[in-house]
C-alpha positions in Angstrom: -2.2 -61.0 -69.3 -5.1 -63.2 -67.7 -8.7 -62.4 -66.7 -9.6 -64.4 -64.2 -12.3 -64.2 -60.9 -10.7 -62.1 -57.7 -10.2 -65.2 -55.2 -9.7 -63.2 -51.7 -10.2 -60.0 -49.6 -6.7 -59.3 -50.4 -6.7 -59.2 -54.0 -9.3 -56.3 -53.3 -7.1 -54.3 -51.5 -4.6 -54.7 -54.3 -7.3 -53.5 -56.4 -7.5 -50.4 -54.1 -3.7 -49.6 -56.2 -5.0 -48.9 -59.5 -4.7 -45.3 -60.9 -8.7 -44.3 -61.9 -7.7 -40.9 -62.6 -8.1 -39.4 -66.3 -7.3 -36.0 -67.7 -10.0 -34.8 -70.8 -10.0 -31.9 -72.8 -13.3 -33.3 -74.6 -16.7 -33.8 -73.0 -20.1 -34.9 -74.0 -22.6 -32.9 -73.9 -25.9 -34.2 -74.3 -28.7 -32.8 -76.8 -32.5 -33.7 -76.3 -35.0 -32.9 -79.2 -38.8 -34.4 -78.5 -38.2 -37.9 -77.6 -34.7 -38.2 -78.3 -31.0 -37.2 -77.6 -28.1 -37.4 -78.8 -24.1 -37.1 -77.6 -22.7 -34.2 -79.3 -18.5 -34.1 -78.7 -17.3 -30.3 -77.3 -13.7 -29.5 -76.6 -13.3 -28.0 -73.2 -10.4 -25.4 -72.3 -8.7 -26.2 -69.4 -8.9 -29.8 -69.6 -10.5 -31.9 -66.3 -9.1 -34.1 -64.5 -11.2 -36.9 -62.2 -10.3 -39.7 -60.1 -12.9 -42.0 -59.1 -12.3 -43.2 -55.2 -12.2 -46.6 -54.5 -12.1 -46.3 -50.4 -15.5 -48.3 -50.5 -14.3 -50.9 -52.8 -14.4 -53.4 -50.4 -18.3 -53.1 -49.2 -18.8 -52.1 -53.1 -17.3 -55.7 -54.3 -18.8 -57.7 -51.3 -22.1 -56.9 -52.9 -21.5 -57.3 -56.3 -22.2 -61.0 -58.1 -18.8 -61.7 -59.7 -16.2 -59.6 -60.0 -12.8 -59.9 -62.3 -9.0 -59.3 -62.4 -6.8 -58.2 -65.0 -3.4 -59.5 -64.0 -0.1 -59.6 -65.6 3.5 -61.1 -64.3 1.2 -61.1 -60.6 0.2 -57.3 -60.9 -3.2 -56.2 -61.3 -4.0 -54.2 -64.5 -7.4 -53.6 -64.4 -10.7 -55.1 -62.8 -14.4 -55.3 -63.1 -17.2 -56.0 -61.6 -20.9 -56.5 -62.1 -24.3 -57.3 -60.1 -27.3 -58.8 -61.4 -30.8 -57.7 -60.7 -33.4 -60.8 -60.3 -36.9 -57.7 -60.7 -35.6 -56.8 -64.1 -32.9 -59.6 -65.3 -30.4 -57.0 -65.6 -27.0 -57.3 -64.6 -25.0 -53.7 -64.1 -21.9 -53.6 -64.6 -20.7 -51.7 -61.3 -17.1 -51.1 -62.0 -14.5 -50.9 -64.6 -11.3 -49.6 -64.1 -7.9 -50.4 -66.2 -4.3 -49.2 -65.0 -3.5 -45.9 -67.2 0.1 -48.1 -68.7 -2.4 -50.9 -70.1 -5.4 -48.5 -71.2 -5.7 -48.9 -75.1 -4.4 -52.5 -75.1 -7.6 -54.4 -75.1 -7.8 -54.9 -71.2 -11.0 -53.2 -70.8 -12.7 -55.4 -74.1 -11.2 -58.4 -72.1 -13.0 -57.9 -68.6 -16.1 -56.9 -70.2 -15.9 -60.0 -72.3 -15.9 -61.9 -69.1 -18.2 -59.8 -67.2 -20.7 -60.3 -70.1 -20.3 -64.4 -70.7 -20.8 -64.4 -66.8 -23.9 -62.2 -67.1 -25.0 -64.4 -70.5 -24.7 -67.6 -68.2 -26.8 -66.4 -65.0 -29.7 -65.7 -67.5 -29.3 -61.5 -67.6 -31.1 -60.2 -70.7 -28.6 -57.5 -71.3 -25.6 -55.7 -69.4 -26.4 -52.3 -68.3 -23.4 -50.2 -68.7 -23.5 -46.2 -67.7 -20.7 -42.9 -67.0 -20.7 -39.5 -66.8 -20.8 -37.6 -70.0 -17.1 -35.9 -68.5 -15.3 -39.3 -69.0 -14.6 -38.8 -72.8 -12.7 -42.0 -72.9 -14.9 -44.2 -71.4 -17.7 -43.3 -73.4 -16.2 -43.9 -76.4 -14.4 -47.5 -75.7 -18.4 -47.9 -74.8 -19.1 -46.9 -78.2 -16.4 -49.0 -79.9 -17.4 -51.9 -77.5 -21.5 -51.7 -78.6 -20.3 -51.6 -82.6 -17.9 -54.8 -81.5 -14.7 -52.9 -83.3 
């Protein structure tokens, strides 16, 4: 598998492909005492399922500052994308979405990786990374990703 930078308009609408859906039967719900909060895990019975749409991925990655592919034997497994805001030196990372055969195989560490040496080299002081408290698994490959495991 490669990361590399999308090249063309019509890598994006390959990119249009790739499953986003996820099924959870755990959530986060969140806790706030005084001036803090914290993630606290709750099982949920029937288990969700989500898709996030990517109809205006076009527009979305036209506006975005770099954007990368996840590509193996010419098929896309997974991309990301990320914009950087001059007001704060932020960059956000805007999308991240890997195919559900290569999820758990290190495909999402390796386009953040990219994402966030690209973001280092523009001059962002961090990477601003957010999801819903529903997507169980993303939140907690954000965890692992934070604690570098």
């Amino acid at each position: 598998m490669i990361i590399r930078p999308i090249r063309s308009l019509e890598e994006v609408m390959v990119l249009k492909s790739i499953d986003t859906s996820f099924v959870t039967s755990h959530i986060f719900r969140v806790q706030h005492r005084g001036q803090t909060f914290s993630l606290i895990e709750q099982a949920i019975d029937p288990p969700i399922w989500k898709f996030y749409s990517l109809a205006d991925l076009s527009t979305d990655l036209l506006s975005s500052d770099y954007t990368v592919l996840g590509e193996d034997a010419g098929s896309a497994v997974g991309f990301a994308s990320m914009r950087f805001e001059l007001w704060n030196k932020r960059s956000n990372l805007r999308h991240l979405y890997v195919a559900p055969e290569w999820r758990g195989k290190r495909v999402g560490f390796a386009l953040v990786e990219a994402i966030s040496s690209q973001a280092d080299a523009i001059g962002s002081r961090c990477l601003w990374i957010e999801t819903q408290n529903t997507n169980y698994a993303a939140v907690r490959f954000y965890f692992r990703l934070a604690s570098g495991v």
